[in-house]
DONUVEX-493724 format. One record per atom (N, C-alpha, C): residue number from 1; residue in one letter; x, y, z. Coordinates in steps of 0.2 Angstrom, whole numbers, plus 5000, padded with zeros to 4 digits. Layout:
<rs>
k / r / xx / yy / zz
NUM / A / X / Y / Z
...
</rs>
This chain:
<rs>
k / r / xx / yy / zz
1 / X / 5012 / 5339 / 5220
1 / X / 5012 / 5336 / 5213
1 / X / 5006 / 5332 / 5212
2 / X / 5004 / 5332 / 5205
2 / X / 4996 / 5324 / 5206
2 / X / 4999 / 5321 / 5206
3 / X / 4994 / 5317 / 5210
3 / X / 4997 / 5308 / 5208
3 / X / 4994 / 5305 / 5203
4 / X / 5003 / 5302 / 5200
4 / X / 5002 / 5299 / 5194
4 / X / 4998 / 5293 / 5195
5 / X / 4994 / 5289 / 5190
5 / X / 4991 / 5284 / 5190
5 / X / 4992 / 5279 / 5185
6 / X / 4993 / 5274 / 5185
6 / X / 4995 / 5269 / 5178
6 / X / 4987 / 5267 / 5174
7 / X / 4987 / 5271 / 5170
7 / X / 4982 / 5269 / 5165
7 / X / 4982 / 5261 / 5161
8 / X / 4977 / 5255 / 5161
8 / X / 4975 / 5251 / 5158
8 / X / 4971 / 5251 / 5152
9 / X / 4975 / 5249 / 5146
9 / X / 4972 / 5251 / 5138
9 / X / 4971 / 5244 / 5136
10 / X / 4964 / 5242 / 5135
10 / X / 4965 / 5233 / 5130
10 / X / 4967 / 5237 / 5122
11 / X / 4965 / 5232 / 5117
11 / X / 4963 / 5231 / 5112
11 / X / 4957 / 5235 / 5109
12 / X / 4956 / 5238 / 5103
12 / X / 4950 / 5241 / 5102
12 / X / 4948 / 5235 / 5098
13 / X / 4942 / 5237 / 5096
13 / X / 4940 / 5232 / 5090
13 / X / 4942 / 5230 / 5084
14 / X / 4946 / 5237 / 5081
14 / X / 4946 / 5239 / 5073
14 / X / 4954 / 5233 / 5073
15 / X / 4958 / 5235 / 5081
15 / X / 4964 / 5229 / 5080
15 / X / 4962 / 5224 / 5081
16 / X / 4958 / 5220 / 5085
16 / X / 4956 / 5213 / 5085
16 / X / 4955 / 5210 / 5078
17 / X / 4951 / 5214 / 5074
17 / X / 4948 / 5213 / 5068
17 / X / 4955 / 5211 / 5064
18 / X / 4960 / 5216 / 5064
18 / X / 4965 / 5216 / 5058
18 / X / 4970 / 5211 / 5062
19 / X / 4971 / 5209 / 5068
19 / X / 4973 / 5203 / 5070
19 / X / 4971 / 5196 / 5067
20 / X / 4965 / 5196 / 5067
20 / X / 4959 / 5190 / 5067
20 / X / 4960 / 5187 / 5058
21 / X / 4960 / 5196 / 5055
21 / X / 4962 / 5194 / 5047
21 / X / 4970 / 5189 / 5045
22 / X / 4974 / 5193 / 5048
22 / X / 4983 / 5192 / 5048
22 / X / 4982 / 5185 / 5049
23 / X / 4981 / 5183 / 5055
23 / X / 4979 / 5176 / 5058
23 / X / 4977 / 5170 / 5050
24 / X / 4970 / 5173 / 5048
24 / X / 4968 / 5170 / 5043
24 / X / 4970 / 5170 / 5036
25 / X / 4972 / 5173 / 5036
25 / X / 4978 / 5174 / 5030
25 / X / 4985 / 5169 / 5031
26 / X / 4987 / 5169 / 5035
26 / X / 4993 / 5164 / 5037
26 / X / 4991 / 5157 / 5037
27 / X / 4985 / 5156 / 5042
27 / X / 4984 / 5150 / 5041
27 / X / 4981 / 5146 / 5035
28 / X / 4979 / 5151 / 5030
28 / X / 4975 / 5149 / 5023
28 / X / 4984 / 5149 / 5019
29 / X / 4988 / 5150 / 5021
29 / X / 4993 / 5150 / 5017
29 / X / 4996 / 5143 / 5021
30 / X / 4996 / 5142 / 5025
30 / X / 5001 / 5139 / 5028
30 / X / 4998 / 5129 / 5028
31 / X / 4993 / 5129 / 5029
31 / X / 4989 / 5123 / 5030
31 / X / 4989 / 5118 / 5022
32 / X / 4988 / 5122 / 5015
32 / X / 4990 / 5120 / 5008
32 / X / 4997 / 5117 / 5009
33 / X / 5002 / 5120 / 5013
33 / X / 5008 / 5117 / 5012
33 / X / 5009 / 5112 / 5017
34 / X / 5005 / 5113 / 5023
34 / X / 5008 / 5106 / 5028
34 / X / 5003 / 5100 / 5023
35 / X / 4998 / 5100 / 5020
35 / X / 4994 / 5094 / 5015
35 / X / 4999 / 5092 / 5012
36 / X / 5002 / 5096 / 5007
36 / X / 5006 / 5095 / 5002
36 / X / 5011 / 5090 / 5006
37 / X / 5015 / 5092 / 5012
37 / X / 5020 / 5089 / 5014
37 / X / 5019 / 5081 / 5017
38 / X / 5012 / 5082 / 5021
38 / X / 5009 / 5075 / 5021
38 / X / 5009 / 5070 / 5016
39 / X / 5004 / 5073 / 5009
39 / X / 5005 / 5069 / 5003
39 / X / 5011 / 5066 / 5003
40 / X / 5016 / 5071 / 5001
40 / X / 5023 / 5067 / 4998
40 / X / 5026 / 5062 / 5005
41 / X / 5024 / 5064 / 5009
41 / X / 5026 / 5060 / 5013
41 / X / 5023 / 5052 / 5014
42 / X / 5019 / 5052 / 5014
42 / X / 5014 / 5044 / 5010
42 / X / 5017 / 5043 / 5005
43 / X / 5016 / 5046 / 4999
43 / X / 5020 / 5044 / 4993
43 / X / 5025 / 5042 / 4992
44 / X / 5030 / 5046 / 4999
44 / X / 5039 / 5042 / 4999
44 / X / 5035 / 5036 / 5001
45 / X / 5034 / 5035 / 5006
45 / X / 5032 / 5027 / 5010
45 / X / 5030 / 5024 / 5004
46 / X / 5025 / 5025 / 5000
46 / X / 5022 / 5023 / 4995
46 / X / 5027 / 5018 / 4992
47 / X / 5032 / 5022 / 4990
47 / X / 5037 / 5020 / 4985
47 / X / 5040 / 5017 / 4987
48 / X / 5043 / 5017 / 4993
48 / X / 5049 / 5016 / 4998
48 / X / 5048 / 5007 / 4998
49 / X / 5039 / 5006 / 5001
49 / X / 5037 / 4998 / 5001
49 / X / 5037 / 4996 / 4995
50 / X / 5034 / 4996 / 4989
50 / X / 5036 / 4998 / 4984
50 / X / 5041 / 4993 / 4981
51 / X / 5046 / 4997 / 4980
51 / X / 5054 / 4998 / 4981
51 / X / 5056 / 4992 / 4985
52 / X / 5054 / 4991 / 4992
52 / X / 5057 / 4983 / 4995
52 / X / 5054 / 4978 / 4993
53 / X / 5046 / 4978 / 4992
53 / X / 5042 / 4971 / 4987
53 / X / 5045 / 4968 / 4980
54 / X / 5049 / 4973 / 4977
54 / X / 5051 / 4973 / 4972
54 / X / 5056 / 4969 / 4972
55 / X / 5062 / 4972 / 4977
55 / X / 5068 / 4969 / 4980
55 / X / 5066 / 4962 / 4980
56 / X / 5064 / 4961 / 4986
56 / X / 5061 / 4953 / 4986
56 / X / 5058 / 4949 / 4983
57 / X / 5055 / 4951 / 4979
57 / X / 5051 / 4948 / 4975
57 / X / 5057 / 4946 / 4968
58 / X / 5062 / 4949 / 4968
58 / X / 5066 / 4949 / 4964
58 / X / 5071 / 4943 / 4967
59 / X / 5072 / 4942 / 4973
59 / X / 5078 / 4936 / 4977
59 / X / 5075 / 4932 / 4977
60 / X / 5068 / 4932 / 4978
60 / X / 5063 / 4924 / 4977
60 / X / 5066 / 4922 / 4969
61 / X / 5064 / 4927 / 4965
61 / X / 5066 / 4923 / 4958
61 / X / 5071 / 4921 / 4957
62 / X / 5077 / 4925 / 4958
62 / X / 5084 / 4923 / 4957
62 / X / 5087 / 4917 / 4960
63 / X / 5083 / 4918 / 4966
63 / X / 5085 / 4909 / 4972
63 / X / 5081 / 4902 / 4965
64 / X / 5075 / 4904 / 4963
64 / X / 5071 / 4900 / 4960
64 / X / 5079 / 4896 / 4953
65 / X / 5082 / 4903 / 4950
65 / X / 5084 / 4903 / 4944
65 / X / 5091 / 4898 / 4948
66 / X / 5093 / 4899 / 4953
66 / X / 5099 / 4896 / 4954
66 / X / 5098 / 4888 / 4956
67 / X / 5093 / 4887 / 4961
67 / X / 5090 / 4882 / 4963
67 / X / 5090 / 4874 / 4952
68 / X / 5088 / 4879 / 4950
68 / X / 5087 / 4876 / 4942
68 / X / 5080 / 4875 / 4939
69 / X / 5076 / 4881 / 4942
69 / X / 5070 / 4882 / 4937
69 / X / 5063 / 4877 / 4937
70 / X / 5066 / 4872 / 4943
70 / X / 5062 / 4866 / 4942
70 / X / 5058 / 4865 / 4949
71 / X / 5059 / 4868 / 4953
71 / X / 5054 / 4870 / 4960
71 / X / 5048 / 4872 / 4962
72 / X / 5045 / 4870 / 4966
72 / X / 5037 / 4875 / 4967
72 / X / 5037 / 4878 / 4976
73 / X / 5045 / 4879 / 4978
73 / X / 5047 / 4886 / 4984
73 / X / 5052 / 4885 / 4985
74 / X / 5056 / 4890 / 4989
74 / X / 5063 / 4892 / 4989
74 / X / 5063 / 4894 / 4995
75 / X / 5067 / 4893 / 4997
75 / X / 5069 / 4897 / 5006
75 / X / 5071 / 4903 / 5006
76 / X / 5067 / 4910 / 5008
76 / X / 5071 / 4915 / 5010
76 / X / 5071 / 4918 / 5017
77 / X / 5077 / 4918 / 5019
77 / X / 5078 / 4920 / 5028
77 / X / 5075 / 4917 / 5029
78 / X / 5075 / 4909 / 5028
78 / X / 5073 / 4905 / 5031
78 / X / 5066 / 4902 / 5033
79 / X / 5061 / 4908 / 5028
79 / X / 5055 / 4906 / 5026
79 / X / 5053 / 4903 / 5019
80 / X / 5051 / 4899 / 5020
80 / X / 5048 / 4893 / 5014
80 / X / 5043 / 4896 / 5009
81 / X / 5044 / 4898 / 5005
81 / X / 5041 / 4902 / 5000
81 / X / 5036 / 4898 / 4994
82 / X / 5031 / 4900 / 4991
82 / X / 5028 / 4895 / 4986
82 / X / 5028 / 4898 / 4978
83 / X / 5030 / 4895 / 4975
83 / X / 5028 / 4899 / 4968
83 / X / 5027 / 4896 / 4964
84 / X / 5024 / 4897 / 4960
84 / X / 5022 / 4893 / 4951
84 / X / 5027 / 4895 / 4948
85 / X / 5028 / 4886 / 4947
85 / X / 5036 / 4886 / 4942
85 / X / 5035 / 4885 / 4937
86 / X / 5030 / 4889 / 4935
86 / X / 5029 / 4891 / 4927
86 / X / 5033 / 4897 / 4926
87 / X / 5034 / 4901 / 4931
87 / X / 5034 / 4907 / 4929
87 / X / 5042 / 4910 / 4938
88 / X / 5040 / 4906 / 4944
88 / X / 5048 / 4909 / 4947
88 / X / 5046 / 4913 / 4950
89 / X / 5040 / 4916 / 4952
89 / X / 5037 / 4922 / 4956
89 / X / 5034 / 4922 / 4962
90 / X / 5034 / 4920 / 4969
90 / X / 5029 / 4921 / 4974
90 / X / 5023 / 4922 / 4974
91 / X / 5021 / 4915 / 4977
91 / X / 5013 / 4916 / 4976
91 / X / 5009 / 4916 / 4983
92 / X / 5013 / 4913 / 4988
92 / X / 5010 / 4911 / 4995
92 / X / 5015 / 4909 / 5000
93 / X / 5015 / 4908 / 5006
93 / X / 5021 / 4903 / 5009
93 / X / 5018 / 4895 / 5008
94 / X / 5023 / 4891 / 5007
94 / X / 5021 / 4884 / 5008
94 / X / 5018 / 4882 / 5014
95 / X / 5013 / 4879 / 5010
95 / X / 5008 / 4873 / 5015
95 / X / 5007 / 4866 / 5015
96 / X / 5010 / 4863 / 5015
96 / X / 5009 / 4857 / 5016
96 / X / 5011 / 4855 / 5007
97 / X / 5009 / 4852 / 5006
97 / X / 5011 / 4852 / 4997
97 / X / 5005 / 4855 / 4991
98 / X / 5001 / 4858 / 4996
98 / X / 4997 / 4863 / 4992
98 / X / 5001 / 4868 / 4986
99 / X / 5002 / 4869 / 4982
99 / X / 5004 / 4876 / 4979
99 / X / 5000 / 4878 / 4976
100 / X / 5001 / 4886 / 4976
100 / X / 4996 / 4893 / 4976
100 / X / 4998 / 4895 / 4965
101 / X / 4994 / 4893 / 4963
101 / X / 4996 / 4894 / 4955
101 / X / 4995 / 4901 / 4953
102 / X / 4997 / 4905 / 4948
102 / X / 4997 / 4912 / 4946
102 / X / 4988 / 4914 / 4944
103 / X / 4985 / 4906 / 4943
103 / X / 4977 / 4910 / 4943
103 / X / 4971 / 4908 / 4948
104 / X / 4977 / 4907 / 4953
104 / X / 4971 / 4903 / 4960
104 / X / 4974 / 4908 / 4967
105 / X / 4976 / 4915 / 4965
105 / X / 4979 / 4918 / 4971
105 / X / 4972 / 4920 / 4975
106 / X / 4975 / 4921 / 4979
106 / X / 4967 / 4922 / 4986
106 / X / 4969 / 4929 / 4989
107 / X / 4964 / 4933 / 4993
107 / X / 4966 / 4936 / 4998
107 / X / 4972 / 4935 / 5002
108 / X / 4972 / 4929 / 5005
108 / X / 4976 / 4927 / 5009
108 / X / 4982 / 4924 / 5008
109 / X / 4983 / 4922 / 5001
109 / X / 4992 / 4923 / 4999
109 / X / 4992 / 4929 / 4993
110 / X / 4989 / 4934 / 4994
110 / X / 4992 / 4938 / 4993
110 / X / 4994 / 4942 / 4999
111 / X / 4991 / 4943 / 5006
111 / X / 4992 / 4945 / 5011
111 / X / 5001 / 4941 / 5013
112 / X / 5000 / 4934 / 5011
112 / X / 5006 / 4930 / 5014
112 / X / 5012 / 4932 / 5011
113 / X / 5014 / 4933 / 5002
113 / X / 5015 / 4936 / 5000
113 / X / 5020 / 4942 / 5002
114 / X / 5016 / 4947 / 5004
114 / X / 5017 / 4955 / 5008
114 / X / 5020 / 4951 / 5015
115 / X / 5021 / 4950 / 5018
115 / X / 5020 / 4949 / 5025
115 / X / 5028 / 4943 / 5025
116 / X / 5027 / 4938 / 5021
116 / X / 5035 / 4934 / 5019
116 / X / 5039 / 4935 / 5016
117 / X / 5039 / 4941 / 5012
117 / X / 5045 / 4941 / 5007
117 / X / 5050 / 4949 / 5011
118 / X / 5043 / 4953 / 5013
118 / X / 5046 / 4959 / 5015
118 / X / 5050 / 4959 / 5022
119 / X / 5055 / 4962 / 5024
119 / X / 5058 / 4961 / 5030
119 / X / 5053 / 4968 / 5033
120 / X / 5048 / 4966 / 5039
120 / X / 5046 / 4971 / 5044
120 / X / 5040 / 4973 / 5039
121 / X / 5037 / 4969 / 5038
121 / X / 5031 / 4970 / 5033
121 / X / 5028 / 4976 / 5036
122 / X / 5023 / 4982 / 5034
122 / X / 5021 / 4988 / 5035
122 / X / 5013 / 4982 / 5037
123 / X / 5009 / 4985 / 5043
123 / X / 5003 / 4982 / 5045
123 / X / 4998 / 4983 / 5042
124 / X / 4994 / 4975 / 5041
124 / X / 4992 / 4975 / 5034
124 / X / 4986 / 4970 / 5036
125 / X / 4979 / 4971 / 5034
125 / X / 4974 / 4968 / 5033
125 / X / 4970 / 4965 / 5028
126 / X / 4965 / 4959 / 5028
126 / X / 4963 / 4959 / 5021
126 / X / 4958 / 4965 / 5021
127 / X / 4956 / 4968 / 5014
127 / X / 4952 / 4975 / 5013
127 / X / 4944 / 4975 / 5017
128 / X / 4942 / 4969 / 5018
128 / X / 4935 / 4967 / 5019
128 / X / 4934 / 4968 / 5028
129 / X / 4939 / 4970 / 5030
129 / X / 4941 / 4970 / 5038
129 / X / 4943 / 4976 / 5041
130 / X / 4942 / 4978 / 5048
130 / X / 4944 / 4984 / 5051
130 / X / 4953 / 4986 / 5049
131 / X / 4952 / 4992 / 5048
131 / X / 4959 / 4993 / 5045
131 / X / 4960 / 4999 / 5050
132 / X / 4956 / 5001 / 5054
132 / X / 4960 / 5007 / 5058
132 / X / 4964 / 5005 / 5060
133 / X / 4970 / 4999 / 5062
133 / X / 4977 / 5000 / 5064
133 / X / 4982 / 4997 / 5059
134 / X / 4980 / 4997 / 5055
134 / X / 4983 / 4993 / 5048
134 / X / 4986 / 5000 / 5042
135 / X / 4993 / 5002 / 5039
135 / X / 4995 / 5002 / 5035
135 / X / 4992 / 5000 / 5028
136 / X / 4991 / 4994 / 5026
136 / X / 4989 / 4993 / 5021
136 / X / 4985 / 4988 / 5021
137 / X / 4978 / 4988 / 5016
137 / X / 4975 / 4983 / 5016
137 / X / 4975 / 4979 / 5009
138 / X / 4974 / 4972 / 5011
138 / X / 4975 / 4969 / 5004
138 / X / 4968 / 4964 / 5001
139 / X / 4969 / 4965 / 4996
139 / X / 4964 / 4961 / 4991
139 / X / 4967 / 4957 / 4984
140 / X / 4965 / 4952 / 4984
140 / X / 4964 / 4948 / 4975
140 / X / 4961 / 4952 / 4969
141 / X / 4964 / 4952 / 4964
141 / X / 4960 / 4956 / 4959
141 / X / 4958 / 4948 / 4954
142 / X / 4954 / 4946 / 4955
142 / X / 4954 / 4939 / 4951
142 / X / 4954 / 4940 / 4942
143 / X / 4958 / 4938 / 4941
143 / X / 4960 / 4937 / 4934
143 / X / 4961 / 4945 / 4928
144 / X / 4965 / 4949 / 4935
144 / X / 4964 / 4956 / 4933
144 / X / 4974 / 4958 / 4930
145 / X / 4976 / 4951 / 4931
145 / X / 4985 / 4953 / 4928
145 / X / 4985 / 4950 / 4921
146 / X / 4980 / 4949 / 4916
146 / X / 4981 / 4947 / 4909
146 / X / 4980 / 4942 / 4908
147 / X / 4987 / 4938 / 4901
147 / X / 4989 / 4933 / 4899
147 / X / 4996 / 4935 / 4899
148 / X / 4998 / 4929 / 4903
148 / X / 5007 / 4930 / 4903
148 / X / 5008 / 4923 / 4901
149 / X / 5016 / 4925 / 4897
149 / X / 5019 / 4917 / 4894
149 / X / 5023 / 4912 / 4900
150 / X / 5022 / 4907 / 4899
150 / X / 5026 / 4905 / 4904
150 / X / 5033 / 4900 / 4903
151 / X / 5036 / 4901 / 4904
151 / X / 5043 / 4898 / 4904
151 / X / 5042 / 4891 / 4900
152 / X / 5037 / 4887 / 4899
152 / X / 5037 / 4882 / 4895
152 / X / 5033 / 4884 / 4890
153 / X / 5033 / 4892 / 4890
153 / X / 5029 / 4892 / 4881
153 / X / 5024 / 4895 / 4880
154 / X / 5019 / 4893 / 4887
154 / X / 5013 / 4892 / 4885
154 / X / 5009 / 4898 / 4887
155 / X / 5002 / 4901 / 4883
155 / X / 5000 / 4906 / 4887
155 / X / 4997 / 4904 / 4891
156 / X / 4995 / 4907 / 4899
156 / X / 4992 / 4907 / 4903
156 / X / 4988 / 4914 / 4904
157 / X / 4981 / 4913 / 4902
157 / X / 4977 / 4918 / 4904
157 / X / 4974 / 4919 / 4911
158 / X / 4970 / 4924 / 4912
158 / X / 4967 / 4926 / 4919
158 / X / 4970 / 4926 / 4927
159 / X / 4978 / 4928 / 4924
159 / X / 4983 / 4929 / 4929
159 / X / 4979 / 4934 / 4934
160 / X / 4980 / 4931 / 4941
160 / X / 4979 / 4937 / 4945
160 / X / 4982 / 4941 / 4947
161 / X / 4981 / 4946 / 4949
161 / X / 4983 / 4952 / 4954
161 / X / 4982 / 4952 / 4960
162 / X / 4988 / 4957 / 4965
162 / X / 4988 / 4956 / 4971
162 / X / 4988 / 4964 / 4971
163 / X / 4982 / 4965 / 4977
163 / X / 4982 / 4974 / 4976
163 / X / 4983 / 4976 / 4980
164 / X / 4987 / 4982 / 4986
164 / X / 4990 / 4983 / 4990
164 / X / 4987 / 4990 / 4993
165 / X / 4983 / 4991 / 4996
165 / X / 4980 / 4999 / 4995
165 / X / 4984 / 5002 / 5004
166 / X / 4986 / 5008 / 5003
166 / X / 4985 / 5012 / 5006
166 / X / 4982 / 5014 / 5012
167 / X / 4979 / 5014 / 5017
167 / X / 4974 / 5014 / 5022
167 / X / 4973 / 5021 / 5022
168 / X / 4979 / 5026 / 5022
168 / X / 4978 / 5034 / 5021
168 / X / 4975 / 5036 / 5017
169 / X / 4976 / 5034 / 5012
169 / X / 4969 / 5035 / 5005
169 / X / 4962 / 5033 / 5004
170 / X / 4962 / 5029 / 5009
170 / X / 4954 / 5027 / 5010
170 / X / 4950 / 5029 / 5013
171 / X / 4945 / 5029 / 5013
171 / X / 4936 / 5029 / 5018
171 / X / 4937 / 5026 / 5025
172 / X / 4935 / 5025 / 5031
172 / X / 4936 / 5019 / 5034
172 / X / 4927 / 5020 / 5037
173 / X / 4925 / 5016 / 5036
173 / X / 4918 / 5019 / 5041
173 / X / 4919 / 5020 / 5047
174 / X / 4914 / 5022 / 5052
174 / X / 4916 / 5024 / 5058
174 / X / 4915 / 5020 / 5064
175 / X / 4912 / 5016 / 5061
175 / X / 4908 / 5010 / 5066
175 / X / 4912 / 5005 / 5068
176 / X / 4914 / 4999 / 5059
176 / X / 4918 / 4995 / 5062
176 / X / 4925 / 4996 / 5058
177 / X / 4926 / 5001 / 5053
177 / X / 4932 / 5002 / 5052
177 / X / 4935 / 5000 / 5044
178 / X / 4929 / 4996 / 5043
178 / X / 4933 / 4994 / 5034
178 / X / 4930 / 4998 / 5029
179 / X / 4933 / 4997 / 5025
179 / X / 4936 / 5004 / 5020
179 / X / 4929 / 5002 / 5017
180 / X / 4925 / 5009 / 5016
180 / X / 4922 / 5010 / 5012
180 / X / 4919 / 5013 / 5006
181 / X / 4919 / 5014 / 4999
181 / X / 4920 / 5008 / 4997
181 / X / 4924 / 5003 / 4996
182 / X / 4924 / 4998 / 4995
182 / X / 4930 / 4993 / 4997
182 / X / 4935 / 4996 / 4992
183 / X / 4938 / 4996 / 4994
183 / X / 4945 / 4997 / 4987
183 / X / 4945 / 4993 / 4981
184 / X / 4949 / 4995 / 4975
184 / X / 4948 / 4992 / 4969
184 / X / 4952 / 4995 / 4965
185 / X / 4955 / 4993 / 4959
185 / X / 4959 / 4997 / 4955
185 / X / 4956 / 5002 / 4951
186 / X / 4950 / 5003 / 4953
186 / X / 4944 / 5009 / 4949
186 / X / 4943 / 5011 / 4956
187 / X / 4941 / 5011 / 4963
187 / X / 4938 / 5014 / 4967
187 / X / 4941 / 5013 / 4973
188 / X / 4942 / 5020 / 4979
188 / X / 4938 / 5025 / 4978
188 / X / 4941 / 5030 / 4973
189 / X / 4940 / 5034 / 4973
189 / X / 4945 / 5040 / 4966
189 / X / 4950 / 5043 / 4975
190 / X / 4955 / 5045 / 4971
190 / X / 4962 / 5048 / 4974
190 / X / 4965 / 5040 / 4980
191 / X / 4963 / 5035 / 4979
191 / X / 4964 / 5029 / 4984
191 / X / 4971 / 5027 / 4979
192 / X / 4978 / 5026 / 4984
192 / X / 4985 / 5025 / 4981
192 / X / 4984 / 5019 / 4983
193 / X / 4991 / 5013 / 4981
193 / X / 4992 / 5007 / 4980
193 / X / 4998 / 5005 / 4977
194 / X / 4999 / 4999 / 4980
194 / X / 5004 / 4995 / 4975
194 / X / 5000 / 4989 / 4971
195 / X / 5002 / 4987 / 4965
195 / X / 4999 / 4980 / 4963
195 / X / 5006 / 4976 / 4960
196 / X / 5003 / 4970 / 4963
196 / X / 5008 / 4964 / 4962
196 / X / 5008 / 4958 / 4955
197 / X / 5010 / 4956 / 4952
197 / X / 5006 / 4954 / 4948
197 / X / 5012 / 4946 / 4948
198 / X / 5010 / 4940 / 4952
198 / X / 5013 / 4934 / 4953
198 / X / 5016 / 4930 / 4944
199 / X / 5016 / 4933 / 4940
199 / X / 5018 / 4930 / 4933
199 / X / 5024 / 4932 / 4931
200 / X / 5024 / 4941 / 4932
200 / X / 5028 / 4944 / 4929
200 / X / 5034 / 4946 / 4936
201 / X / 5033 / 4947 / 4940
201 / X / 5035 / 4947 / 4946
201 / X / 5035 / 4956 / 4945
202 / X / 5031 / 4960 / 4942
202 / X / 5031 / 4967 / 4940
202 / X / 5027 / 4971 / 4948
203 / X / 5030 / 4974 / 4950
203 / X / 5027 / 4978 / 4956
203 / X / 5027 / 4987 / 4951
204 / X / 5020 / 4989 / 4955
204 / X / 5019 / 4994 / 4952
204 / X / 5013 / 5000 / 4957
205 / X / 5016 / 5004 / 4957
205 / X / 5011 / 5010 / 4961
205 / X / 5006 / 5014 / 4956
206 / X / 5000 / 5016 / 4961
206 / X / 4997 / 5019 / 4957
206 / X / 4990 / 5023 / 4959
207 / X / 4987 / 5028 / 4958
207 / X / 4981 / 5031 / 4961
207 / X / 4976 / 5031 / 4956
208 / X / 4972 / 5031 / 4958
208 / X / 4964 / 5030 / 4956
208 / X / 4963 / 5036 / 4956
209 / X / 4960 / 5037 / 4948
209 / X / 4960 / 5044 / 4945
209 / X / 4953 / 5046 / 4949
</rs>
């Protein structure tokens, strides 16, 4: 009898090729939807911190309205909060007998703001700073929350904003890591956010067209 032999066969080309195509077809289908899921998945977070700043930003007032309207901070879990008691709304943590008014906010009570009201605040920088390990970074919008009325009447113009950006929607440079362009409520385009607005006690999200 002959002797049998085991033949080795690879791949010709023409299947490598329809291989190579299949491949690239899948992955062009399949990578639009892992984006997609990414997005929303920022977005829930988005809304989620959102959602708790709001929370507390609402106990601070509520402590203020029980307390009798007439304070400039309130105690929550045991942190000493500061606000304009024009208006009942967190402006900074107590300092000494400094108090932070709704059109002298800084970087850094609005930073203080985020970081004391929230329980397990998400990590957070001022915007001008390396944010590669920061969740959110934060800035002042000077005199960018309007004219709000205040408890005794009166209008107060050139309220500030407290602007909260997202670090996943930003630039970060490569060198030292701060967002470039620096964030703003006009810039960069597709950059999310929360904005805080110390008068109205109004928390609100948002993406840069």
């Amino acid at each position: 009898m002959p002797n049998s032999r085991s033949r080795q066969q690879g791949f010709s080309l023409i299947e490598l090729v329809i291989v190579i195509v299949i491949l690239g077809l899948l992955a062009a289908t399949a990578i639009p939807r892992f984006l997609n899921v990414t997005d929303d998945a920022e977005d829930a977070s988005l809304d989620g911190v959102a959602g708790g700043l709001a929370t507390a930003v609402g106990f601070v007032r509520a402590q203020w309205e029980v307390d009798g309207r007439n304070n400039t901070n309130v105690v929550l879990d045991g942190t000493t909060i500061s606000l304009d008691d024009r208006f009942g709304f967190p402006t900074s943590l107590t300092s000494g007998t400094a108090i932070v008014s709704v059109t002298g906010m800084s970087n850094d009570s609005c930073q203080e703001v985020f970081q004391s009201v929230l329980q397990s605040a998400p990590r957070n920088v001022v915007f001008n700073t390396d944010a590669r390990s920061a969740r959110y970074t934060v800035r002042v919008g000077n005199g960018q929350g309007g004219t709000v009325v205040g408890n005794d009447g009166t209008n107060v113009g050139g309220v500030d904003l407290c602007l909260y950006h997202q670090v996943a929607s930003l630039t970060l440079n490569q060198n030292n890591g701060i967002p470039s362009p620096a964030p703003s409520l006009t810039a960069p385009s597709g950059a999310k956010g929360i904005t805080y607005n110390p008068a109205t006690g109004q928390v609100i999200t948002f993406e840069v067209p």
